[in-house]
N, C-alpha and C positions, 0 to 999 in steps of 0.2 A: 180541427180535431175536436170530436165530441168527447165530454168526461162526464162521469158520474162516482159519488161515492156512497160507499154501504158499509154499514158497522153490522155484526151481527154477535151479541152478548150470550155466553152460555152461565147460567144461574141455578142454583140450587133451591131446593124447597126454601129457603129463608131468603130468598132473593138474593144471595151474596152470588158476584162476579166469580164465575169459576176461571174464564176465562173469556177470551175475544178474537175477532177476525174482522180484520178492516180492507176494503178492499175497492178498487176502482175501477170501471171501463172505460175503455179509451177505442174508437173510434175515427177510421177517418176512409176514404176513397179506396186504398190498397189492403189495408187490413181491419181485423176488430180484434183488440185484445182484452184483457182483464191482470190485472198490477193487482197484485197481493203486496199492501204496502205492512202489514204486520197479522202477524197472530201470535196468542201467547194464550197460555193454558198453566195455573197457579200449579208448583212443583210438587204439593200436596196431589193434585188432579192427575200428573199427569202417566202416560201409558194405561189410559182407564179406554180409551176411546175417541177422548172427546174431540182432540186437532184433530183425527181423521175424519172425524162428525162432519167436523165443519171445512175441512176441506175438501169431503165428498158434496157437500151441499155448492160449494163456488166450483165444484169441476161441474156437474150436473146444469147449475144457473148455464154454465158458458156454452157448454155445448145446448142446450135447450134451446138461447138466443143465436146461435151460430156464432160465436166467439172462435177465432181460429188458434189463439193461443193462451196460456197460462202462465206469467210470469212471475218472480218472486226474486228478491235479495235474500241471501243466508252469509253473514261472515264465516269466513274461511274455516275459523277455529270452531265453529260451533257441530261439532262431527256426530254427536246428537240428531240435530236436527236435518244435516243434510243427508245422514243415513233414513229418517225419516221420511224428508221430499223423493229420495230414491226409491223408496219404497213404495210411493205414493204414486210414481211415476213421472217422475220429474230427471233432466238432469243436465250436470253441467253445460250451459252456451258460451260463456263468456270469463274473464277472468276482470275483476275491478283492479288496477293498478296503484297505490299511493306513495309519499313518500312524507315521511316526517320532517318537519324544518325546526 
């Protein structure tokens, strides 16, 4: 399996971090995908635009290179964000199972 990773920073006129998008391809014989392993957009930022920004810019990369899929973690509770990914067109595949000791 082939990997690659990409940071991509959003900053305002003063150079400050508004927010970020980190993300990987992955690569192999049967598929190509693309791991959104984080984004985050400062609380002050957000609902301005910017996650969508940038996560139109990693759906457009994927399909551009023939990426077949888009993947992403979101915890459960975070119902913010995964009304977001919904909207973005994303949605649930799987369920992460734990258990506390």
């Amino acid at each position: 399996e082939n990997r690659n990773n990409f940071c991509f920073c959003l900053e305002d006129d003063k150079h400050e971090v508004m927010g970020f998008l980190r993300f990987e391809t992955k690569s192999s014989k049967i598929r190509k995908r693309v791991y959104i392993s984080s984004i985050m957009i400062k609380d002050t930022e957000q609902r301005k635009g910017y996650g969508k920004a940038l996560l139109n810019y990693v759906i457009n990369f994927a399909k551009e290179n023939e990426y077949n899929e888009i993947t992403l973690d979101v915890r459960a509770t975070n119902e913010k964000a995964i009304e977001f990914y919904k909207k973005m067109g994303f949605e649930i595949s799987k369920y992460l199972m734990k258990k506390n000791l």
